[in-house]
N, C-alpha and C positions, 0 to 999 in steps of 0.2 A: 434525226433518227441515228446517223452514223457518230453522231457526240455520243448518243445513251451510249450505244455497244460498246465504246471506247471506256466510254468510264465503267460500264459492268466490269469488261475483260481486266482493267487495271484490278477493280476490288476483288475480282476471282485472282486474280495474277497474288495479291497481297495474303489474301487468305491460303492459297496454297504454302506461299513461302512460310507463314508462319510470324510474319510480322505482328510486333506487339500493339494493341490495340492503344488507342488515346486513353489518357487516366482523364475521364469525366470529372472526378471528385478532386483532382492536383492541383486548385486554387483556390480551395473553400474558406475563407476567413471568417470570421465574427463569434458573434458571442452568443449562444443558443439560452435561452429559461423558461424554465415551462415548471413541470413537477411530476414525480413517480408517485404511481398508485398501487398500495401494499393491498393484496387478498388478505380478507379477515383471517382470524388465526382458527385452529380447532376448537380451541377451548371456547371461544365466542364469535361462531357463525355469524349471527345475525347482526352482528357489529357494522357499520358501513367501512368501506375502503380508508385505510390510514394513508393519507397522503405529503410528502414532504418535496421540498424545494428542490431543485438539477439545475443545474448549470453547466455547461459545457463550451469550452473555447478553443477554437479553430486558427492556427495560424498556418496558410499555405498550404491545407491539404494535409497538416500533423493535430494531434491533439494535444495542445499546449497548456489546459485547464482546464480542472471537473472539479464538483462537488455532487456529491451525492448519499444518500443516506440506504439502510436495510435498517431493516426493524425484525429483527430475528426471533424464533419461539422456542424456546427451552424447555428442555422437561421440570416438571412441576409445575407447571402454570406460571411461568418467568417469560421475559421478555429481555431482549438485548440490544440496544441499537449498537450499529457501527458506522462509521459515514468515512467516506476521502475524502478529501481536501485537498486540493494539492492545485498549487500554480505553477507555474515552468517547470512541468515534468521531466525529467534528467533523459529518460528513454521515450521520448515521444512517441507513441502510438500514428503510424501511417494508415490513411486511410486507404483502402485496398480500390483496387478497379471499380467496382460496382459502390462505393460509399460505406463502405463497412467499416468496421474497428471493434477489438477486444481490448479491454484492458482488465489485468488484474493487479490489484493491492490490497491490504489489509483484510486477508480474507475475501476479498469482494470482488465480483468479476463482473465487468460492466459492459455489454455489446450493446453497435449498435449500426444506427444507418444513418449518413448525413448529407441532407441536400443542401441546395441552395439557400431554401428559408425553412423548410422544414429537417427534424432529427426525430430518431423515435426508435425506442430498444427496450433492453430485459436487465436487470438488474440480479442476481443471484449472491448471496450469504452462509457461508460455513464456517461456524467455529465450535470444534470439541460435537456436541449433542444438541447444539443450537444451529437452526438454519432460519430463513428467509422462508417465507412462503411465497408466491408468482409475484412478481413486479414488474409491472410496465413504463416505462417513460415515453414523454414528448414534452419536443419544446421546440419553440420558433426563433428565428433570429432575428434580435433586435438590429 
């Protein structure tokens, strides 16, 4: 009984001072694939979910590699893809305390959330009068 007290009073001692918490997500490596799932467009509701390939790679707790695709809806009844690509990213995206990461390029801003074996985020697309409609991702680690 006098061990628990000891150790509450230490974590209340630590939480008062402000002490920074352990990054859970500061070792994450490997290589995530699974696939985002595009919301039909206006133009053709009844269409099923457009889905294309993700990929995402982990080295140490940074984001060292994505692929990813939008599928963007244009006025006039157009369509536009755009996709990243990119392996050893120059500014590697850190993953935040809780497993988080933004990245943006080419138009495309990619969130999202990374565990252990699993990843799962949103996808967004803007270019000129063309956007994305809602996009989801998951994918697991091989």
């Amino acid at each position: 009984m006098r061990g628990l007290a000891l150790a509450a009073a230490c974590v209340a001692a630590l939480a008062v001072t402000g002490a920074p918490a352990a990054n859970a997500s500061g070792g994450i490596t490997g290589v995530y694939t699974g696939q985002a799932s595009h919301d039909p467009f206006s133009f053709a509701p009844d269409l099923p979910p457009y889905k294309t390939k993700f990929v995402l790679r982990m080295n140490d707790g940074h984001l060292s590699g994505i692929y990813a695709e939008a599928r963007m809806e244009c006025p006039e009844v157009s369509i536009w893809d755009v996709r990243v690509a990119r392996l050893g990213l120059r500014n590697m995206p850190e993953l935040n305390g809780t497993g988080g990461f933004t990245l943006r390029a080419k138009g495309i801003t990619v969130r999202g959330h990374v565990g252990k074996t699993k990843a799962s985020g949103t996808i967004h697309a803007a270019k000129g009068d063309c956007e994305s409609p809602d996009i989801t991702w998951t994918a697991r680690r091989r």
